[in-house]
C-alpha positions in Angstrom: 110.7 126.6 105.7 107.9 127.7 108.3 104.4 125.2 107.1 101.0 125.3 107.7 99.2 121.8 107.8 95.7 121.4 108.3 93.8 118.4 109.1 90.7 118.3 107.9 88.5 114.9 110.0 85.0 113.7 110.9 85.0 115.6 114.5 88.1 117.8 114.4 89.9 120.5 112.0 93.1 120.9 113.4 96.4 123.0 112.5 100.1 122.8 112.9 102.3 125.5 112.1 105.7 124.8 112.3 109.2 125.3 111.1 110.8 122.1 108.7 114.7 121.9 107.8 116.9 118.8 107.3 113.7 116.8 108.3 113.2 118.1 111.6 110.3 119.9 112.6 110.3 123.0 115.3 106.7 123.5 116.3 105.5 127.1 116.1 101.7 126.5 117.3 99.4 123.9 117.7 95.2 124.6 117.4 92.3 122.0 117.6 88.9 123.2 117.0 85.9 120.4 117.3 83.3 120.9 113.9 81.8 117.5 113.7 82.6 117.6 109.9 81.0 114.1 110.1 77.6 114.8 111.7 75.4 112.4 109.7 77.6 111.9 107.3 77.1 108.0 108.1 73.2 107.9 107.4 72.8 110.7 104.6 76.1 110.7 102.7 76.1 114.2 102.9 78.1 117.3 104.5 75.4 119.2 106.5 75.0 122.7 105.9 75.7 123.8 109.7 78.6 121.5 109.8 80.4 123.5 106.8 79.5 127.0 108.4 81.4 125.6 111.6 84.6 124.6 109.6 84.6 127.8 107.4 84.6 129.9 110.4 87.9 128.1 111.8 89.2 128.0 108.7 88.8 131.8 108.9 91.0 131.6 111.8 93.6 129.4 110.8 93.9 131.7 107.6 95.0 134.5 109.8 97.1 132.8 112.1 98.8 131.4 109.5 99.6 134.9 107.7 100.5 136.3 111.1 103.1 133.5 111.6 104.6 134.0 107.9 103.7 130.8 106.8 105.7 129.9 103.5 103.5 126.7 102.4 100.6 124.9 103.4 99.1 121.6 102.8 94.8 121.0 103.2 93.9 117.3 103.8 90.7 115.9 104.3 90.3 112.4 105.8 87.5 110.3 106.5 84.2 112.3 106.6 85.3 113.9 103.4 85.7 110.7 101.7 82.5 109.5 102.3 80.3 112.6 101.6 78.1 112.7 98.0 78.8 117.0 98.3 82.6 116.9 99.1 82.9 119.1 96.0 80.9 122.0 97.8 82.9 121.8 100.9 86.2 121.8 98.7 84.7 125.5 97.3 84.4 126.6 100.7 87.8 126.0 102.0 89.5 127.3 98.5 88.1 130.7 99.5 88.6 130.3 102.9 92.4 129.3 102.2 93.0 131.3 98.9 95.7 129.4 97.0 95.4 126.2 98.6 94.0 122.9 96.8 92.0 120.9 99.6 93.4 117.0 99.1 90.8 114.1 99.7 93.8 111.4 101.2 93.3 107.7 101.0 93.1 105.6 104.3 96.9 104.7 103.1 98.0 107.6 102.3 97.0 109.1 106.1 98.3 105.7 107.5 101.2 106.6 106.2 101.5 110.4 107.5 100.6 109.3 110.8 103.1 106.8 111.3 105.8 108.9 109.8 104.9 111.9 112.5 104.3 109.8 115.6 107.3 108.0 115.2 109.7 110.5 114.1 108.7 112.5 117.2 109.0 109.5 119.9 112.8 108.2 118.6 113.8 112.1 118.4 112.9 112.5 122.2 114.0 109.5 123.4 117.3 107.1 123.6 115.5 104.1 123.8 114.5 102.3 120.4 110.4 101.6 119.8 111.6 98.4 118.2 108.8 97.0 116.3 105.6 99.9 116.6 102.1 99.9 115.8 100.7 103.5 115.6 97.4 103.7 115.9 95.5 106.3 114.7 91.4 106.8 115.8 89.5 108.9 114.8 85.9 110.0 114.6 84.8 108.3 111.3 88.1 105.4 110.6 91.0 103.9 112.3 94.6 103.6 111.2 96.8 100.7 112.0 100.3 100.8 111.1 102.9 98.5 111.5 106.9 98.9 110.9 110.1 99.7 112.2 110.1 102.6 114.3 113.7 103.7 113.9 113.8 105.6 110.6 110.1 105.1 109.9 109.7 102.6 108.0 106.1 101.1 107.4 106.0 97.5 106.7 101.6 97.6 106.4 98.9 99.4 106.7 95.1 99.3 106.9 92.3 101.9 107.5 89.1 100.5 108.2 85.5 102.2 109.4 85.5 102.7 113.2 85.8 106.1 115.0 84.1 107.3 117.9 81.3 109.1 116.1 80.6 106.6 113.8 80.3 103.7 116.6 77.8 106.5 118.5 75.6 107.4 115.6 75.1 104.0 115.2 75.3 101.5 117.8 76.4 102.8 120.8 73.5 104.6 122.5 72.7 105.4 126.0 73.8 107.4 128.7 75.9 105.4 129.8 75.3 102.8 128.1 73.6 99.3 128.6 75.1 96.3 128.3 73.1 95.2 125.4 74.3 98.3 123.2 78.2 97.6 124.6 77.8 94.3 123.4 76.3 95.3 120.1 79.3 97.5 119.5 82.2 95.2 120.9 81.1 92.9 118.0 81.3 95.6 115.4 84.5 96.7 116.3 85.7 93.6 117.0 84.9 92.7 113.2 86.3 96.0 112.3 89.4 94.2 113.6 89.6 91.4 112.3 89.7 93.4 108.7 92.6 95.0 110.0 94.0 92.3 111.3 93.7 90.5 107.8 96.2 93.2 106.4 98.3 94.2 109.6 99.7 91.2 112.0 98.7 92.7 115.2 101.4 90.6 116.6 105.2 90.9 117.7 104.9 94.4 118.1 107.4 95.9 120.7 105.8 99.5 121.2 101.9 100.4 120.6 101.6 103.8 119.5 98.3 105.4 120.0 97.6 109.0 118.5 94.8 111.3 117.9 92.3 113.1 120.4 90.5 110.2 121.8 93.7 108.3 122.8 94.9 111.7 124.4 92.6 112.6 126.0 92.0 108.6 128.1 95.7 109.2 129.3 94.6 112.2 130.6 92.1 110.2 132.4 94.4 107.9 133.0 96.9 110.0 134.6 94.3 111.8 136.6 95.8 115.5 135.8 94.5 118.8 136.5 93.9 120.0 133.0 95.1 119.0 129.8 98.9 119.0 130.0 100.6 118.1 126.6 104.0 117.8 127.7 102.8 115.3 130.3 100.5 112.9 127.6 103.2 113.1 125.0 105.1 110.1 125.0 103.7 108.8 128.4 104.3 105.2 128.9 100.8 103.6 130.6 100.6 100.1 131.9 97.8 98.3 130.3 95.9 97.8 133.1 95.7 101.6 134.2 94.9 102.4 130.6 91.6 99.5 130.2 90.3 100.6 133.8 91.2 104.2 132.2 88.8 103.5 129.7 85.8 101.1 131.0 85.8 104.3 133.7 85.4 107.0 130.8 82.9 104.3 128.5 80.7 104.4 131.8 80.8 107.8 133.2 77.8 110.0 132.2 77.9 112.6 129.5 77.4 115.8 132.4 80.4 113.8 134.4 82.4 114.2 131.2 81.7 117.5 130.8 83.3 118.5 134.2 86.4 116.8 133.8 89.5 119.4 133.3 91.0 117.9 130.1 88.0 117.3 128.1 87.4 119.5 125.0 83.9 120.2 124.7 83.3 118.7 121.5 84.4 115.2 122.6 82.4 114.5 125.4 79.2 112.9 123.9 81.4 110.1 121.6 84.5 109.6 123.7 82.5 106.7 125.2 82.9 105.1 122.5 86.2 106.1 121.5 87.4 104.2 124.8 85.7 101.4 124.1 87.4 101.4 120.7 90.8 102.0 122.1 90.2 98.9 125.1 89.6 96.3 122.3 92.6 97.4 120.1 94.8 97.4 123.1 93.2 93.8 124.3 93.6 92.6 120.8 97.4 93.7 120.5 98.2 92.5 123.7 97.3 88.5 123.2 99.8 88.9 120.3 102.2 91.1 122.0 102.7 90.2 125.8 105.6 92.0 126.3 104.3 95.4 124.4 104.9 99.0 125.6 102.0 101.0 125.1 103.0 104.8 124.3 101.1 108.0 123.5 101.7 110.7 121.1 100.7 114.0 120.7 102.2 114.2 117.0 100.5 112.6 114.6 99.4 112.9 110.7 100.0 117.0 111.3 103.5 116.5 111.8 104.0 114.0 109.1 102.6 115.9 106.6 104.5 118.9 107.7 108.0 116.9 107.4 107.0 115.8 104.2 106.2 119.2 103.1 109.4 120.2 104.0 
């Protein structure tokens, strides 16, 4: 059964075709298109008007792509942004006649924890021979984090939390300045260290064997991390990064300027004014799992909530 699964968040709309049979998934294409669904989203509670005209026009897109690859079903979820906006119901119109015949699905926070730990983990055992024991997927985005713990092998979730940090919430309303000063880093530490400990409250961020860390953001600082040439996604996917190479990967990104950013080969240009804060996000999640979790692997995957939702699809 060839699928079509779009993902619908506060910074990107993103869409997986692929082919699903005895729950394995063949990827067809892959496309990631930065609206900024979320723009505001934390101050008014609203959608902005110039924020749905940017996702109906790639919606427009991923409608033809996906009648061009003979997509048999498809699946519309919206995450984060979504949930939070008073005029959800007016975007919802929009995409029904952008996607004729598909039902847009607001997800819960578990619901999404879920799909993501189901697709990052299906796609790590399948590649590899070595087991991820004990995982924690993490999952950050632009307006909430996943964090899901269970067995790896056969992906089987044991907790799960979504809480309110992403990388364009944190910049909207703490971290400011470019770069910024110590004063807003502190500020914004605090926050998502609290944001933690609310996770932490619902998923032991101990005895984990393998961190997991999905999404854009978390791609895109082992690009940095690596130091490649351009965004290479047979080289990030299911890279293995010491913890120290990663935390210097990040405090290097959270302190470069926005025009630095902009140059680098494997930035999308709709990241580079909140993946500051994204890394700082991602340092504190991997310092906090770490005290727990000496002896952790930290891995990162390119498949994510798009491939889980596809597997279940099929």
């Amino acid at each position: 059964m060839r699928a079509g699964v779009v993902d619908c968040g506060t910074n990107s709309l993103r869409l997986l075709v692929a082919d699903v049979a005895d729950g394995r998934l063949t990827e067809v294409g892959r496309y990631n298109e930065i609206v900024r669904l979320g723009e505001g989203v934390d101050a008014t509670g609203r959608i902005s008007a110039e924020a749905m005209s940017r996702a109906f026009a790639v919606l427009r897109e991923y409608a033809g792509v996906c009648a061009d690859a003979g997509v048999e079903r498809m699946r519309f979820a919206a995450t984060s942004a979504s949930r939070d906006a008073a005029n959800a119901e007016e975007f919802f119109a929009g995409v029904r006649a952008e996607l004729p015949g598909v039902e847009p699905e607001v997800i819960d926070g578990l619901e999404e924890a879920d799909l993501s730990f189901l697709g990052a983990t299906a796609a790590l055992t399948s590649t590899s021979t070595d087991s991820l024991g004990r995982a924690l997927v993490v999952d950050l985005g632009g307006g909430s984090t996943e964090f899901i713990a269970g067995q790896a092998d056969g992906a089987v979730r044991e907790s799960s939390v979504s809480v309110d940090l992403g990388s364009v919430r944190l910049t909207e309303r703490l971290l400011h300045g470019d770069p910024p000063g110590v004063d807003a880093i502190a500020t914004s530490a605090a926050e998502i260290d609290a944001r933690l400990d609310e996770a932490q409250a619902v998923v032991p961020l101990t005895d984990i064997d393998t961190l997991v860390g999905v999404a854009g953001t978390i791609t895109t600082l082992t690009a940095h991390a690596l130091r490649l040439d351009g965004y290479d996604r047979s080289r990030i996917h299911g890279a293995e990064m010491p913890v120290a190479v990663m935390l210097a990967a990040c405090e290097d990104m959270l302190m470069t300027p926005v025009a630095r950013r902009a140059t680098l080969p494997y930035m999308h240009p709709g990241r580079v004014d909140v993946i500051g804060a994204g890394a700082l996000i991602w340092s504190r999640i991997v310092r906090r799992v770490v005290v727990g979790s000496p002896g952790l692997t930290l891995r990162t995957s390119e498949s994510d909530i798009l491939d889980g939702m596809a597997l279940r699809l099929g």
